[in-house]
PDB file of N, CA, C and O in Angstrom, chain B, residues numbered from 101:
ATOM      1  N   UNK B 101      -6.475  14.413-187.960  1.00  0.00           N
ATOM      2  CA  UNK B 101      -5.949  15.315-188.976  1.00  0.00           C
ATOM      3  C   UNK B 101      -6.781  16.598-189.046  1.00  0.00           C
ATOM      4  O   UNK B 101      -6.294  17.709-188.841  1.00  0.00           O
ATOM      5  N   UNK B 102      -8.079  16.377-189.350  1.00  0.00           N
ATOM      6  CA  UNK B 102      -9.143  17.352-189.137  1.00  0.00           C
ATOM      7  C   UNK B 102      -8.654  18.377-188.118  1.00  0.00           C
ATOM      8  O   UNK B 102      -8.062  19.435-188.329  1.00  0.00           O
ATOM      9  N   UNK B 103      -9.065  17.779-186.869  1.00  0.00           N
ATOM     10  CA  UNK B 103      -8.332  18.889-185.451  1.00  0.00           C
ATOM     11  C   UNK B 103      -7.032  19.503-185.611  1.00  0.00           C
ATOM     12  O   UNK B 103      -6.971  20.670-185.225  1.00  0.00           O
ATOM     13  N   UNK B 104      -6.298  19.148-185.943  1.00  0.00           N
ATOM     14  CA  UNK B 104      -5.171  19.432-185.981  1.00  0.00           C
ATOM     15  C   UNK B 104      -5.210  20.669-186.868  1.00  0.00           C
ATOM     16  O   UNK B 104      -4.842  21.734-186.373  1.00  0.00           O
ATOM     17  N   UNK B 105      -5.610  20.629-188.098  1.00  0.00           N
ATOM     18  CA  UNK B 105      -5.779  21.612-188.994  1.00  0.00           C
ATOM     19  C   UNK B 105      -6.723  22.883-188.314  1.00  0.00           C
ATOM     20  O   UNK B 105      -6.528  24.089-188.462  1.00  0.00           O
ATOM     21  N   UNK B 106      -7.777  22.232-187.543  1.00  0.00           N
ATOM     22  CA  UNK B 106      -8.538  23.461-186.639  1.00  0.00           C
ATOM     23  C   UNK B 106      -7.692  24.351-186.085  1.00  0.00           C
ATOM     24  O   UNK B 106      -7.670  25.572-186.245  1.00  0.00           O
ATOM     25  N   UNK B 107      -6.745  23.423-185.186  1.00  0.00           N
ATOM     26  CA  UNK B 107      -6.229  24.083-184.238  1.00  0.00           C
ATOM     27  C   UNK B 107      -4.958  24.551-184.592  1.00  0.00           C
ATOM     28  O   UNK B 107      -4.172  24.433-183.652  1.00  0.00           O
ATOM     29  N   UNK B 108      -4.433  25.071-185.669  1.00  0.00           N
ATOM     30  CA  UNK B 108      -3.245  25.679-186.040  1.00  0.00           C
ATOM     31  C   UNK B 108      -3.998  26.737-186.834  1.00  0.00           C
ATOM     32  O   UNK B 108      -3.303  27.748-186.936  1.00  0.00           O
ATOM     33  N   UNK B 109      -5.278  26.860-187.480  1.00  0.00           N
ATOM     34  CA  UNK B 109      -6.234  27.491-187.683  1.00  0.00           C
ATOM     35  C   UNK B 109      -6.537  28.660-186.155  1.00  0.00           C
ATOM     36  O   UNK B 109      -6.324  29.870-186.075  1.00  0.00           O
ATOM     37  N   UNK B 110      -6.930  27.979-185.416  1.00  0.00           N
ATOM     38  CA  UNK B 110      -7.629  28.343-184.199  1.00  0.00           C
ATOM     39  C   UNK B 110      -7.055  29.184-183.192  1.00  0.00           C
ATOM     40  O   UNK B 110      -7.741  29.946-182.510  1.00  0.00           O
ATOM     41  N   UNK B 111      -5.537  29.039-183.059  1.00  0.00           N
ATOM     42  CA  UNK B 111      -5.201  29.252-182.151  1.00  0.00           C
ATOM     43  C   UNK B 111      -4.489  30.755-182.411  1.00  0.00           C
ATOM     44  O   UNK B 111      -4.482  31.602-181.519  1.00  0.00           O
ATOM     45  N   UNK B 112      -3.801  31.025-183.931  1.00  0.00           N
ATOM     46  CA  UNK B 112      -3.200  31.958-184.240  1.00  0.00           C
ATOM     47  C   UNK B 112      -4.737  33.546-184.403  1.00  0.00           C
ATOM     48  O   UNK B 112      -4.764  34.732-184.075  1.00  0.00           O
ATOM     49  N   UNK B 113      -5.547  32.761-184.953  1.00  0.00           N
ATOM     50  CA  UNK B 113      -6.995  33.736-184.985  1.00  0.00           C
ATOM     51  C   UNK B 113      -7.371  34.187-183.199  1.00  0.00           C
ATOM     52  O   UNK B 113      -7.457  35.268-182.615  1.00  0.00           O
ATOM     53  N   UNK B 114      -7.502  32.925-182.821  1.00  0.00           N
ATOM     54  CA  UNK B 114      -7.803  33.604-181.689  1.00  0.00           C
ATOM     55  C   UNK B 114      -7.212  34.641-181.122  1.00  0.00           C
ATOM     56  O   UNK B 114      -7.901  35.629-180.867  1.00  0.00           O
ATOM     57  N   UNK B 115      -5.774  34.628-180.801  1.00  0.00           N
ATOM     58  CA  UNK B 115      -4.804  35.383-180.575  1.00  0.00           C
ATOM     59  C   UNK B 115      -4.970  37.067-180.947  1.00  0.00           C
ATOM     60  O   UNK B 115      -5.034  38.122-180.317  1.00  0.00           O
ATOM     61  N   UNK B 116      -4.994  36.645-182.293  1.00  0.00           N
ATOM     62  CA  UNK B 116      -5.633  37.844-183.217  1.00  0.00           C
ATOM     63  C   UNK B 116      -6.691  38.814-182.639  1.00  0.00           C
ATOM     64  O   UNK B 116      -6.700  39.938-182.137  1.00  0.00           O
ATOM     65  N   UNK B 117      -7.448  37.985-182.904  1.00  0.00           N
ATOM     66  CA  UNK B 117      -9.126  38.250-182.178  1.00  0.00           C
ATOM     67  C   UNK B 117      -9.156  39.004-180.979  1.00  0.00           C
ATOM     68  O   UNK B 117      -9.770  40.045-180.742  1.00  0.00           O
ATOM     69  N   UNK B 118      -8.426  38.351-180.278  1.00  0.00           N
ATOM     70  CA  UNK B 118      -8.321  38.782-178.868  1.00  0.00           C
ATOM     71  C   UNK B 118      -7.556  40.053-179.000  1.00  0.00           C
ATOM     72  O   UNK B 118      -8.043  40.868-178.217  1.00  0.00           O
ATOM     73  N   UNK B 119      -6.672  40.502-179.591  1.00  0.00           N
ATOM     74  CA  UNK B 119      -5.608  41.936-180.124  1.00  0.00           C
ATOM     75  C   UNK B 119      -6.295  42.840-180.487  1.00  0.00           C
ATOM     76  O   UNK B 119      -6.092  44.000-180.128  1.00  0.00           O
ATOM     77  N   UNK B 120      -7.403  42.422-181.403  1.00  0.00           N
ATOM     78  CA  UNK B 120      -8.375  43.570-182.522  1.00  0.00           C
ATOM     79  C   UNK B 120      -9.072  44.150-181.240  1.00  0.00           C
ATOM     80  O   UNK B 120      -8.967  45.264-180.729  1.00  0.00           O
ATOM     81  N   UNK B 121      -9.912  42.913-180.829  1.00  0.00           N
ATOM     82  CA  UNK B 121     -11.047  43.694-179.636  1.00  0.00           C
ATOM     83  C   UNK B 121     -10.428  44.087-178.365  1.00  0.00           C
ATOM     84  O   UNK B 121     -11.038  44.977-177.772  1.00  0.00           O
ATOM     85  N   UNK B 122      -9.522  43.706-177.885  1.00  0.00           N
ATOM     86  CA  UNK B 122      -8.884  44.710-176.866  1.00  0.00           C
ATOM     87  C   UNK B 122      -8.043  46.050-177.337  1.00  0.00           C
ATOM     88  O   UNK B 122      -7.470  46.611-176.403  1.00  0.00           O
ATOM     89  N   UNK B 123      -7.900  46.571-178.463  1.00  0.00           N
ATOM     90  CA  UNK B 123      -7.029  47.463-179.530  1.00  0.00           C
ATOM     91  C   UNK B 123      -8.256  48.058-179.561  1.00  0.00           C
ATOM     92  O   UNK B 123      -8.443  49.050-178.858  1.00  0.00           O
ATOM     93  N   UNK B 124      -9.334  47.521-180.419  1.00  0.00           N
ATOM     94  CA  UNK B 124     -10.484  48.767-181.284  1.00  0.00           C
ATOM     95  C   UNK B 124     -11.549  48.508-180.656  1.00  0.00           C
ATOM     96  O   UNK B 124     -12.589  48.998-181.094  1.00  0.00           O
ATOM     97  N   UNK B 125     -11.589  47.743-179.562  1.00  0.00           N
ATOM     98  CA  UNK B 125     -13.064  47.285-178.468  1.00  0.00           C
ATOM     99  C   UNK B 125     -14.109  46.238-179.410  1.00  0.00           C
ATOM    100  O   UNK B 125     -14.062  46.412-180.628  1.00  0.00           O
ATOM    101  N   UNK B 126     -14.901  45.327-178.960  1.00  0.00           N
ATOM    102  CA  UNK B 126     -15.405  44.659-179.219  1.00  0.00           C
ATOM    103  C   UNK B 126     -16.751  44.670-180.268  1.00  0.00           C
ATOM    104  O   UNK B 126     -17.371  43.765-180.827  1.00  0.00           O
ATOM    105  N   UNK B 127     -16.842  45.663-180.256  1.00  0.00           N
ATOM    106  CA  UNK B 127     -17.631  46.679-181.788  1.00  0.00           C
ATOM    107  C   UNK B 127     -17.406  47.213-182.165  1.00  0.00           C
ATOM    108  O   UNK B 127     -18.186  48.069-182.583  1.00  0.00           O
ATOM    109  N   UNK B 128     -15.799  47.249-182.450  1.00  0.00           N
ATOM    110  CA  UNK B 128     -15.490  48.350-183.211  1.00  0.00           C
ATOM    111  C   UNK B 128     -15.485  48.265-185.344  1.00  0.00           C
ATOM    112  O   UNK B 128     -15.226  49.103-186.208  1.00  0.00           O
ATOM    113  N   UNK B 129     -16.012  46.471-185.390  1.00  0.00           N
ATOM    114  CA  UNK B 129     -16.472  45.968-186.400  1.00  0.00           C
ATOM    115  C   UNK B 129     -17.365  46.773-187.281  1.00  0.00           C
ATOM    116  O   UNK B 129     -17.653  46.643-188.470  1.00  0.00           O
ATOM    117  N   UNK B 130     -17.753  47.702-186.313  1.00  0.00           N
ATOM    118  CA  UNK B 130     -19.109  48.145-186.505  1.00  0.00           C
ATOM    119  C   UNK B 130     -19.068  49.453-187.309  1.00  0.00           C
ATOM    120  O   UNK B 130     -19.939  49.737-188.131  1.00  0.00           O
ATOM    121  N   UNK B 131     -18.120  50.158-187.058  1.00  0.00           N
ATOM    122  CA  UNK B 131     -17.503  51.567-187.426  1.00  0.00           C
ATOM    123  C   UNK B 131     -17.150  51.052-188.778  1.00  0.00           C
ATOM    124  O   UNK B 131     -17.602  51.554-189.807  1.00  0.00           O
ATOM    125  N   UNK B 132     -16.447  50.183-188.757  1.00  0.00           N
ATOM    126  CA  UNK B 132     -16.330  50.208-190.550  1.00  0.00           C
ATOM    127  C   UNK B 132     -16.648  50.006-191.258  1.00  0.00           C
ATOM    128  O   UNK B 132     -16.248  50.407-192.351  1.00  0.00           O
ATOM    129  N   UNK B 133     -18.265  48.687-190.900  1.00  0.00           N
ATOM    130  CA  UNK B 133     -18.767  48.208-191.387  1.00  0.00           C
ATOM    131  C   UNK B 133     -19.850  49.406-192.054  1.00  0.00           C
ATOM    132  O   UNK B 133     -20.424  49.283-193.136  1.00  0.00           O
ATOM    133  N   UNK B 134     -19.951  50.415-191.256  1.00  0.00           N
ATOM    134  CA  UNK B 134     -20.938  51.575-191.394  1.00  0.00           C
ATOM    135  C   UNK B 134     -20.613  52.607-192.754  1.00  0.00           C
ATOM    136  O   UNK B 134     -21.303  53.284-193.516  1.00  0.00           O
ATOM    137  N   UNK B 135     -19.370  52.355-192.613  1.00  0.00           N
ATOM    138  CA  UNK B 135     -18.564  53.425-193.514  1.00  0.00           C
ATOM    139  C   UNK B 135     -18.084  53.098-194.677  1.00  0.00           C
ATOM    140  O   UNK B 135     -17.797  53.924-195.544  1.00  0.00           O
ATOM    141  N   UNK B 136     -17.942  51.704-194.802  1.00  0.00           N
ATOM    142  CA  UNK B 136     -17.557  50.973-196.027  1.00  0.00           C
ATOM    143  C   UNK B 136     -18.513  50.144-196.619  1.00  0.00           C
ATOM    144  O   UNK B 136     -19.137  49.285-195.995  1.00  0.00           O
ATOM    145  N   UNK B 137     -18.623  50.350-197.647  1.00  0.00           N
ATOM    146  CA  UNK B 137     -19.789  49.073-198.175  1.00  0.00           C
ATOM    147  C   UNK B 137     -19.383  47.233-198.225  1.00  0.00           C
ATOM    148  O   UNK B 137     -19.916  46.198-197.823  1.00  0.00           O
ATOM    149  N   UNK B 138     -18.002  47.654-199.046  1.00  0.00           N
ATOM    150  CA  UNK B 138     -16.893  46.212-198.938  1.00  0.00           C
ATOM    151  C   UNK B 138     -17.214  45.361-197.657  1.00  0.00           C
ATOM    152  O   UNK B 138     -17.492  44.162-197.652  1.00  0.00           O
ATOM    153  N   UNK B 139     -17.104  46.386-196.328  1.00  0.00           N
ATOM    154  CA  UNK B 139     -16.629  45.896-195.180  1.00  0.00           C
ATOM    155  C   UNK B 139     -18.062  45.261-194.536  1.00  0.00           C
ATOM    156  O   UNK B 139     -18.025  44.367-193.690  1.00  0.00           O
ATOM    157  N   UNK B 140     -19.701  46.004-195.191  1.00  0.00           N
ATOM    158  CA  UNK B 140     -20.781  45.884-194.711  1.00  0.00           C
ATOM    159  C   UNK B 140     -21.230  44.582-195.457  1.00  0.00           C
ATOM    160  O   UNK B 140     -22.208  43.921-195.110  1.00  0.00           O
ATOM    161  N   UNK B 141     -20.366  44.262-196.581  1.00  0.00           N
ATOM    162  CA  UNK B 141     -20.913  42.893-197.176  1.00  0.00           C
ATOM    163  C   UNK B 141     -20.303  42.061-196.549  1.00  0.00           C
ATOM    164  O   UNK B 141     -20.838  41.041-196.115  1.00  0.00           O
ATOM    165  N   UNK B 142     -19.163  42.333-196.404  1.00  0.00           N
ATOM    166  CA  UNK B 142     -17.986  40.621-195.461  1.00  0.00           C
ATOM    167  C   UNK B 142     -18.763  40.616-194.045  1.00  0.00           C
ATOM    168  O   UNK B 142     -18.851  39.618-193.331  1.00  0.00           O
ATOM    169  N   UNK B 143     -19.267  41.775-193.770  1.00  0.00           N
ATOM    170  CA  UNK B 143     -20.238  41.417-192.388  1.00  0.00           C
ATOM    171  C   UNK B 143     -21.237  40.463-192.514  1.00  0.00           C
ATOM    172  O   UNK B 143     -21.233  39.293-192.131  1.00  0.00           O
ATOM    173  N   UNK B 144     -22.059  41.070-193.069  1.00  0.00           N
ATOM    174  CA  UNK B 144     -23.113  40.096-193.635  1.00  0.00           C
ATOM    175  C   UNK B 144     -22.923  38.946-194.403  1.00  0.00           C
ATOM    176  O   UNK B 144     -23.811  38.096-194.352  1.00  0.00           O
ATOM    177  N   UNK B 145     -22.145  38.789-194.960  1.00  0.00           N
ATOM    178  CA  UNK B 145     -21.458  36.991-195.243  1.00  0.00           C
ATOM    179  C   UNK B 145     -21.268  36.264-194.149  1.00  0.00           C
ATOM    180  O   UNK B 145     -21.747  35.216-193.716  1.00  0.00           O
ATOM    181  N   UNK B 146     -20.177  37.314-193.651  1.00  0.00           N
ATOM    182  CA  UNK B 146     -19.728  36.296-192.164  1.00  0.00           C
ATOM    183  C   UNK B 146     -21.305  36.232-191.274  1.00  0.00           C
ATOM    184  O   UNK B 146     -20.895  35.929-190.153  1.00  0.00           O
ATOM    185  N   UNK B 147     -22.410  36.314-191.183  1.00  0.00           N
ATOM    186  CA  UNK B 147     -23.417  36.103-190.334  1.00  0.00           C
ATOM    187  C   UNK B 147     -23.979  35.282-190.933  1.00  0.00           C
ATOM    188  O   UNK B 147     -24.216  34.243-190.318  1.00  0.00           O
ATOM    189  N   UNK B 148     -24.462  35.394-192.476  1.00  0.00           N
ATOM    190  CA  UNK B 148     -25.135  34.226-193.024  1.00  0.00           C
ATOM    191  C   UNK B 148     -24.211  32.980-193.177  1.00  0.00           C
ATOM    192  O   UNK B 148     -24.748  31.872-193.177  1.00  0.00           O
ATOM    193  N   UNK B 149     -22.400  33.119-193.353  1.00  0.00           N
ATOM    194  CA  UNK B 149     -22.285  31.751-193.089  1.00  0.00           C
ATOM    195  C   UNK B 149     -22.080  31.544-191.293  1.00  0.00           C
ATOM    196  O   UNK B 149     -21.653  30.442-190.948  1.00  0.00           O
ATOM    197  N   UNK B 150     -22.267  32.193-190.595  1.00  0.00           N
ATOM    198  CA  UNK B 150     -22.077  31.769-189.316  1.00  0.00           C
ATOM    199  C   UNK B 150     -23.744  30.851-188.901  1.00  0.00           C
ATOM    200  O   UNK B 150     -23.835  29.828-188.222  1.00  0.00           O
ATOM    201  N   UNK B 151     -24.741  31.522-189.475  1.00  0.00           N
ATOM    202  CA  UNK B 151     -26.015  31.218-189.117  1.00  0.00           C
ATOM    203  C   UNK B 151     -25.811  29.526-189.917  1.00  0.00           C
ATOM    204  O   UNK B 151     -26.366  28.487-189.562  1.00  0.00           O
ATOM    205  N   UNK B 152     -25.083  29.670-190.777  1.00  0.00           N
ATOM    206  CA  UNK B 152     -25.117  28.122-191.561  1.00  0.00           C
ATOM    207  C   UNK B 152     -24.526  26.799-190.268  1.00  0.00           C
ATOM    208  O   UNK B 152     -24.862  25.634-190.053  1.00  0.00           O
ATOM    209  N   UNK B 153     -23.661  27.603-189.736  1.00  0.00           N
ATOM    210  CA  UNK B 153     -22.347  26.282-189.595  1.00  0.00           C
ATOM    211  C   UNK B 153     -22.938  26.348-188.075  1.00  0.00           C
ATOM    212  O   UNK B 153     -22.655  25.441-187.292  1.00  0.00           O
ATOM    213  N   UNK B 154     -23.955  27.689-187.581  1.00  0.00           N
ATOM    214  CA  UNK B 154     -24.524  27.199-186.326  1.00  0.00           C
ATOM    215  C   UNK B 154     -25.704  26.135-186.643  1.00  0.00           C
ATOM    216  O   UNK B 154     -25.552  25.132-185.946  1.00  0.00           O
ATOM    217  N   UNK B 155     -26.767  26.065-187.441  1.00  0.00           N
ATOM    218  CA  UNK B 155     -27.377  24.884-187.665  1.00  0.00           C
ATOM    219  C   UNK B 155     -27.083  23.588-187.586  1.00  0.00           C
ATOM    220  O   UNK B 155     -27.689  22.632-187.102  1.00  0.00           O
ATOM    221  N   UNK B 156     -25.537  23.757-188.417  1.00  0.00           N
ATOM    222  CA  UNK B 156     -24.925  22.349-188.297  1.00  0.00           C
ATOM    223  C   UNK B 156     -24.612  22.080-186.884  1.00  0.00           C
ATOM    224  O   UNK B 156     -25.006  21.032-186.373  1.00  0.00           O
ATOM    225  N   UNK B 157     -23.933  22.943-186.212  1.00  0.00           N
ATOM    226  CA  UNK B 157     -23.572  22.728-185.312  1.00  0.00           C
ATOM    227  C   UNK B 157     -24.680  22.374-183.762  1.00  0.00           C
ATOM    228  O   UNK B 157     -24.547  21.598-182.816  1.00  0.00           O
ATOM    229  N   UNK B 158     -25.553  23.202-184.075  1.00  0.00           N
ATOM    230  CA  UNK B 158     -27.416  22.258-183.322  1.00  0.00           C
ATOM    231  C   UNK B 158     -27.464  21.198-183.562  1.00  0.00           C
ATOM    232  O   UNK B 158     -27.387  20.395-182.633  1.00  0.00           O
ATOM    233  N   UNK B 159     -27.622  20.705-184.992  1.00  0.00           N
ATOM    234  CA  UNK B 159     -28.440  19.453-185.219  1.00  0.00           C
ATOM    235  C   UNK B 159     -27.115  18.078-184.926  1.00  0.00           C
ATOM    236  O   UNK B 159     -27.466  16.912-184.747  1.00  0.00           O
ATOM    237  N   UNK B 160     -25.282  18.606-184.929  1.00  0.00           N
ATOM    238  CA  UNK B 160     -24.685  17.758-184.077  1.00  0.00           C
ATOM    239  C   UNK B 160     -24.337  17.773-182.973  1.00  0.00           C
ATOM    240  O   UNK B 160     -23.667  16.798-182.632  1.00  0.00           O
ATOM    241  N   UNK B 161     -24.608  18.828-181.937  1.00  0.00           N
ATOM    242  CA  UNK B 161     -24.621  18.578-180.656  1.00  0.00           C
ATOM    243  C   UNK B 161     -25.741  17.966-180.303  1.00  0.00           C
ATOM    244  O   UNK B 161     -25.545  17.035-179.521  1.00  0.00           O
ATOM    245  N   UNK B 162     -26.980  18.176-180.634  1.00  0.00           N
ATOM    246  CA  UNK B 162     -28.296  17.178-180.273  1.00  0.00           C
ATOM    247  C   UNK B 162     -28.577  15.723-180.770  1.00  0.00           C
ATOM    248  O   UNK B 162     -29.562  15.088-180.394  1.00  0.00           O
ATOM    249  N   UNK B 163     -27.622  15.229-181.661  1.00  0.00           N
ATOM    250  CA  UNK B 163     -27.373  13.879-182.189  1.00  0.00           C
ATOM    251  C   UNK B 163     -26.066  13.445-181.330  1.00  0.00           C
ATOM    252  O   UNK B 163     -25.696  12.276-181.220  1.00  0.00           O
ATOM    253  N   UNK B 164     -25.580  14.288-180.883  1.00  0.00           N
ATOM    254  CA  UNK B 164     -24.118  13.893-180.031  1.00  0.00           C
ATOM    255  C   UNK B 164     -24.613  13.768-178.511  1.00  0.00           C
ATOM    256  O   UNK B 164     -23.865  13.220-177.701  1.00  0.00           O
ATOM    257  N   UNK B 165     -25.948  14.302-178.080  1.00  0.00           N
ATOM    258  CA  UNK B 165     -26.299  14.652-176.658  1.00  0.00           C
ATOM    259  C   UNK B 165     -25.665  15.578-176.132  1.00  0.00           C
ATOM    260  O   UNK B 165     -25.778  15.439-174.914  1.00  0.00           O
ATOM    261  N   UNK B 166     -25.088  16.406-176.360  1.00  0.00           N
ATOM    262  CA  UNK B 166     -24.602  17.647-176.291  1.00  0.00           C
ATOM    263  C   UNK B 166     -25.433  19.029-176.173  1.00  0.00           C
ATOM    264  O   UNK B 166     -25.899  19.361-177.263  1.00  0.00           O
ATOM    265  N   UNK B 167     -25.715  19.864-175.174  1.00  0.00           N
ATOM    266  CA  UNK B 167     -26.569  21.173-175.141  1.00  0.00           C
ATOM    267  C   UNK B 167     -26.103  21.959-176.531  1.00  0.00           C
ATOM    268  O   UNK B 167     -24.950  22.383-176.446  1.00  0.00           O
ATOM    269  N   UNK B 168     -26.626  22.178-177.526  1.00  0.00           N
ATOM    270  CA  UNK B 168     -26.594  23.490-178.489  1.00  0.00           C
ATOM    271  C   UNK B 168     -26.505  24.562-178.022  1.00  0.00           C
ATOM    272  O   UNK B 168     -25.481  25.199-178.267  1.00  0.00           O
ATOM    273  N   UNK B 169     -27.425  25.084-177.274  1.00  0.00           N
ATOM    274  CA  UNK B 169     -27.969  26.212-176.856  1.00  0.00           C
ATOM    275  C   UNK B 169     -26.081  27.301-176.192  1.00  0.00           C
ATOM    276  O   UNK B 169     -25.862  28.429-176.634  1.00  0.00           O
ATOM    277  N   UNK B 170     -25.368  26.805-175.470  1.00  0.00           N
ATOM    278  CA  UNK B 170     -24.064  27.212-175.127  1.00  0.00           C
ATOM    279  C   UNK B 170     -23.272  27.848-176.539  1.00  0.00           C
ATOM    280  O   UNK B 170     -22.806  28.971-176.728  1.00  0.00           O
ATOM    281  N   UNK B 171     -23.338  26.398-177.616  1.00  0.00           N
ATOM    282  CA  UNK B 171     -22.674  26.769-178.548  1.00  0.00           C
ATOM    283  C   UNK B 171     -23.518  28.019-179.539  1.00  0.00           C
ATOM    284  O   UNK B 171     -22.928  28.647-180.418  1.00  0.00           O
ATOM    285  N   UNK B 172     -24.604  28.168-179.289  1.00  0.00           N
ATOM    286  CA  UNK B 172     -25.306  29.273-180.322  1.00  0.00           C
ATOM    287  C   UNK B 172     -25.033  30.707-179.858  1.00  0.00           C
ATOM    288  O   UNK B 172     -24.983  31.713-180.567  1.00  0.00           O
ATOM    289  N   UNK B 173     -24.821  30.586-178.194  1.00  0.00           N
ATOM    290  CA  UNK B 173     -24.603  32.023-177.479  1.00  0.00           C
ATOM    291  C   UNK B 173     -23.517  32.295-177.569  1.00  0.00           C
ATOM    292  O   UNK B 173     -23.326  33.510-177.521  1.00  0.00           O
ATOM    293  N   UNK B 174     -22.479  31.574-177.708  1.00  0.00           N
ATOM    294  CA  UNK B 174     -20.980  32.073-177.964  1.00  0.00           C
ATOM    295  C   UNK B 174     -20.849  32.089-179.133  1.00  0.00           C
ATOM    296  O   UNK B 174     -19.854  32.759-179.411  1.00  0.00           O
ATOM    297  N   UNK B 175     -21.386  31.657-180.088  1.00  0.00           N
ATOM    298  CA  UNK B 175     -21.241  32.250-181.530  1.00  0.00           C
ATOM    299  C   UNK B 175     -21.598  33.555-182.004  1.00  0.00           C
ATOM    300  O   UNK B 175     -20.803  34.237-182.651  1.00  0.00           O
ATOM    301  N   UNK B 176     -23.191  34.075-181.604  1.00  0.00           N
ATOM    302  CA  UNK B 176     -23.192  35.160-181.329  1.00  0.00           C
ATOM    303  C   UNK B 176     -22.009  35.892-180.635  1.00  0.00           C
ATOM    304  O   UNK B 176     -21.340  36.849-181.025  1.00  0.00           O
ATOM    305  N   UNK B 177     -21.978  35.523-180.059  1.00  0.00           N
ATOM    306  CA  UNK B 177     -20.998  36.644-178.777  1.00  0.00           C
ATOM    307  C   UNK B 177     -19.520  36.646-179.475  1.00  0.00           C
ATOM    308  O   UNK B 177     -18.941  37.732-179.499  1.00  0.00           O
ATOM    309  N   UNK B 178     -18.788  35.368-180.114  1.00  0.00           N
ATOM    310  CA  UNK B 178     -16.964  35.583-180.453  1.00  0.00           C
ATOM    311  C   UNK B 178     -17.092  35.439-181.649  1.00  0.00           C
ATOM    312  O   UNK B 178     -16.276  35.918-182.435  1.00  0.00           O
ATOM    313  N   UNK B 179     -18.220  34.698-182.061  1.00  0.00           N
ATOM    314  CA  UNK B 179     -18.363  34.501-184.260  1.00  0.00           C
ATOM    315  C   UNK B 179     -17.442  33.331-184.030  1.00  0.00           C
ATOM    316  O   UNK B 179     -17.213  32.841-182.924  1.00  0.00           O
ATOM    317  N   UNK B 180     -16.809  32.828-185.461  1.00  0.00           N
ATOM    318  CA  UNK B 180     -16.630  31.783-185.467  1.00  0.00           C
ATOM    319  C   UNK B 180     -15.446  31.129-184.362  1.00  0.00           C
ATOM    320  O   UNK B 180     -15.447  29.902-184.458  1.00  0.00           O
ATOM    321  N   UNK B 181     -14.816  31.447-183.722  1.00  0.00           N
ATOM    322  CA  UNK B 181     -14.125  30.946-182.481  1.00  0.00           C
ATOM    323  C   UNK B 181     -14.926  29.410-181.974  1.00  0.00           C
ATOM    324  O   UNK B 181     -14.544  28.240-181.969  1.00  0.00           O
ATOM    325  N   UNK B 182     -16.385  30.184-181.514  1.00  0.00           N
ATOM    326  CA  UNK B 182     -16.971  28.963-180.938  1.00  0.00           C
ATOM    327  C   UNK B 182     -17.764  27.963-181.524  1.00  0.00           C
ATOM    328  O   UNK B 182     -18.460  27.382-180.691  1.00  0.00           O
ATOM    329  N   UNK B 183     -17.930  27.452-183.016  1.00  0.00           N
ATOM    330  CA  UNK B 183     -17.750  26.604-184.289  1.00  0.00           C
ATOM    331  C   UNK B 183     -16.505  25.959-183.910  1.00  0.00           C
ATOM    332  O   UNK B 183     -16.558  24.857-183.363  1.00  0.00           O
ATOM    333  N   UNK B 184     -15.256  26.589-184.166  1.00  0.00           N
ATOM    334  CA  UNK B 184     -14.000  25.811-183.914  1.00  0.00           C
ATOM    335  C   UNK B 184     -14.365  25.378-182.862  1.00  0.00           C
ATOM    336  O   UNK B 184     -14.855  24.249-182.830  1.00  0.00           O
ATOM    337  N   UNK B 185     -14.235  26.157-181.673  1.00  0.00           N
ATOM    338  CA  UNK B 185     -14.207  25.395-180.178  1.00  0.00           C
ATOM    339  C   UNK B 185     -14.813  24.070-180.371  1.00  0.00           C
ATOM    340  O   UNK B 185     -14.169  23.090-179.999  1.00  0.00           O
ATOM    341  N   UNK B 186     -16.065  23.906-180.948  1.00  0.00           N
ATOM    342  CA  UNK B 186     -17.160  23.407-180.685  1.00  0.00           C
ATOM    343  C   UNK B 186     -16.024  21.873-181.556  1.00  0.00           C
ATOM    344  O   UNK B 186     -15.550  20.971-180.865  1.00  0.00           O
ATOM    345  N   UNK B 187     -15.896  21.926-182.565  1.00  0.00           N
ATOM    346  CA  UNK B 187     -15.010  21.106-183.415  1.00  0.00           C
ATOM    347  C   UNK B 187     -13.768  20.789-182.997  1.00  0.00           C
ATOM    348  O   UNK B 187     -13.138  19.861-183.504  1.00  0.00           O
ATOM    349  N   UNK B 188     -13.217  21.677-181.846  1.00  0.00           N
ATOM    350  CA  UNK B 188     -12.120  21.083-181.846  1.00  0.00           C
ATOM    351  C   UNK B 188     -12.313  19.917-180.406  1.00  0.00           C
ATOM    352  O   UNK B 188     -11.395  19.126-180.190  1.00  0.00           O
ATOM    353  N   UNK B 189     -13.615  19.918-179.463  1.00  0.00           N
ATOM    354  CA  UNK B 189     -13.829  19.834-178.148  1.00  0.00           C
ATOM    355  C   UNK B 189     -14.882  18.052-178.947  1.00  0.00           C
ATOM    356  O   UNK B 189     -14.821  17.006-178.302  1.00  0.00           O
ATOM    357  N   UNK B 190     -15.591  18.109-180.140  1.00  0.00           N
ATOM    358  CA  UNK B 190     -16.071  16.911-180.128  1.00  0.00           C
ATOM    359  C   UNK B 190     -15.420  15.423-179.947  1.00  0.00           C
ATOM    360  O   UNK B 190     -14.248  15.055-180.026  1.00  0.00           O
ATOM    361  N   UNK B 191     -16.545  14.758-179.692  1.00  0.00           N
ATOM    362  CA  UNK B 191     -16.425  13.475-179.717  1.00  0.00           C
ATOM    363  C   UNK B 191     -16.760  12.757-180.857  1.00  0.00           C
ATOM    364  O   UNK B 191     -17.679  13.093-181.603  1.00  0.00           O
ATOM    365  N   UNK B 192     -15.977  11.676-181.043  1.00  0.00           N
ATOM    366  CA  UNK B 192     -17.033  11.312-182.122  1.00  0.00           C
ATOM    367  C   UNK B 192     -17.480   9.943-182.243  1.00  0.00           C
ATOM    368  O   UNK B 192     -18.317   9.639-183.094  1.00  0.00           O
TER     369      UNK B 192
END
């Protein structure tokens, strides 16, 4: 049930995702974030909860035997995409 909900979640964002940064380039986050204050706080939310759900996501790939280290660089790099990935790809 969980997955399922990811991935009807997951798949329409991605899509998205993939539209914005090929449309306004892959920093173009950045321009508005500069110019708007609104837009410079949802930035900084979205990093402190991304930094959250990557912890979680360390301390269960290394209880799962799973490398972390993959899932921390693509979080950086797509933001939350690779959290989902990471959730929709476990075992349990």
């Amino acid at each position: 049930m969980r997955k399922g909900l990811i991935a009807i979640v997951f798949v329409p964002f991605l899509v998205f995702s993939l539209w914005v940064a090929s449309t306004h380039g892959p920093l173009g986050f950045l321009d508005v974030a500069g110019r708007e204050p609104w837009a410079m706080q949802m930035l900084l939310d979205l990093a402190i909860a991304l930094f959250v759900v990557t912890s979680l996501v360390v301390r269960d790939a290394r209880a799962t035997g799973r490398n972390p280290w993959p899932w921390v660089a693509a979080t950086v790099l797509v933001g939350s995409i690779a959290p989902m990935l990471y959730a929709l790809t476990r075992r349990r």
